[in-house]
N, C-alpha and C positions, 0 to 999 in steps of 0.2 A: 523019660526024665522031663520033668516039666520047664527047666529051664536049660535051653540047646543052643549052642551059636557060636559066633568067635567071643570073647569077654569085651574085649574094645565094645562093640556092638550091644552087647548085655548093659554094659554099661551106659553108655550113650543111651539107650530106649529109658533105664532107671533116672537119670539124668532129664530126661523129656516128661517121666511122670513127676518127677520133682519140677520141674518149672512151671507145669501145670499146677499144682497145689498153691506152689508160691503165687502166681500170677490171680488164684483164685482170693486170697489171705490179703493182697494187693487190692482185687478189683479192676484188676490191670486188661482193660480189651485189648491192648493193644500187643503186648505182651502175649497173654490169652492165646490170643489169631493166629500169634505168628506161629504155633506149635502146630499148626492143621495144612493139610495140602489145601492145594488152591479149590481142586474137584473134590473133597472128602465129603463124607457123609455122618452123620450124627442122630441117631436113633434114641429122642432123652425120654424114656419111660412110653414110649410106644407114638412119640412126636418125631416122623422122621424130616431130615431136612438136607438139603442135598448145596454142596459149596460154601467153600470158607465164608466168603460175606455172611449169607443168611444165617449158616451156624454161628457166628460173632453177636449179628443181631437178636437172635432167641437167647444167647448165653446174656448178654445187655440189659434184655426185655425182663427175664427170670432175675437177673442179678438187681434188680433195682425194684424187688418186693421186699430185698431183705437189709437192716440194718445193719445184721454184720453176717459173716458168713467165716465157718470153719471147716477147713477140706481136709484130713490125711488118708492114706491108700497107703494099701499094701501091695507089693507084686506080688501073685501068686503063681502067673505060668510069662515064658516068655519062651516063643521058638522064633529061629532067624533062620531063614533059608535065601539069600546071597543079597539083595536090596528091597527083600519085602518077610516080613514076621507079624506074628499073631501073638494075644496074651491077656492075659484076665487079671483084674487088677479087681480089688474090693477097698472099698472107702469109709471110713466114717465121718459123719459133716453134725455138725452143731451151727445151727441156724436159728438166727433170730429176727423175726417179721418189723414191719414199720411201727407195731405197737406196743411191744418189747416181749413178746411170747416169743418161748426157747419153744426147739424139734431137735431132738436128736436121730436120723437115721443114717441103718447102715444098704450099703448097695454096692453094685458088681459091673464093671465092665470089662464087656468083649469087644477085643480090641483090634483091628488089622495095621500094622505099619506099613511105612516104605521110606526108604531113604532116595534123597532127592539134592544134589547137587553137595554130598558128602555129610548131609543132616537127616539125623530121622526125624520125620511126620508122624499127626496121624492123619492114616486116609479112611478109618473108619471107626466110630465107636457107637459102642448099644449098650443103654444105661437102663438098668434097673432097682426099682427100690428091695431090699430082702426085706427090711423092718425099717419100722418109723413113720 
């Protein structure tokens, strides 16, 4: 079954990929950050980077190429095994440069969780583009 665990928990992880979107739709770092453990890692199209700070800073650095940015995801797997789950999410983003040229692409993360003083994180994600 692709999606395993208690539902509270299910939920909660779907609830962290929606705050992700929003905070993206926002432009919100702050926001953003607070969704990542403090040690996480972040993998964005074969740029890897390792702890919350730096991941904020390349999410910053990339976010301020674009004039406006559009994020939705889907869940496609989520398994929870007691304070840590794994899960693959696919997105599609509409993005528009500082010069006003549209990109439409779609792409895929693999995802590791953990739940850390009663909140899920993520402590690890690897982004890939499928098209666009």
């Amino acid at each position: 079954m692709a999606i395993t665990g208690p539902i509270e928990d299910q939920l909660a992880i779907r609830a962290l990929h929606e705050s992700y979107a929003d905070a993206v739709f926002r432009r919100d770092a702050a926001d953003w950050g607070a969704l990542w453990a403090d040690d996480a890692s972040w993998d964005l199209m074969g740029t890897p980077v390792e702890g919350k700070q730096a991941i904020v800073g390349l999410w910053t650095g990339a976010m301020s190429t674009f004039a406006f940015v559009a994020f939705f995801s889907q869940v496609a797997t989520i398994e929870i095994d007691g304070d840590t789950g794994t899960g693959r999410l696919y997105t599609s983003e509409v993005l528009e440069d500082l010069e006003g040229n549209l990109r439409r692409t779609v792409g895929r993360y693999e995802d590791h969780y953990v739940r850390k003083g009663g909140t899920w994180l993520y402590q690890s994600r690897s982004f890939i583009v499928l098209k666009g």
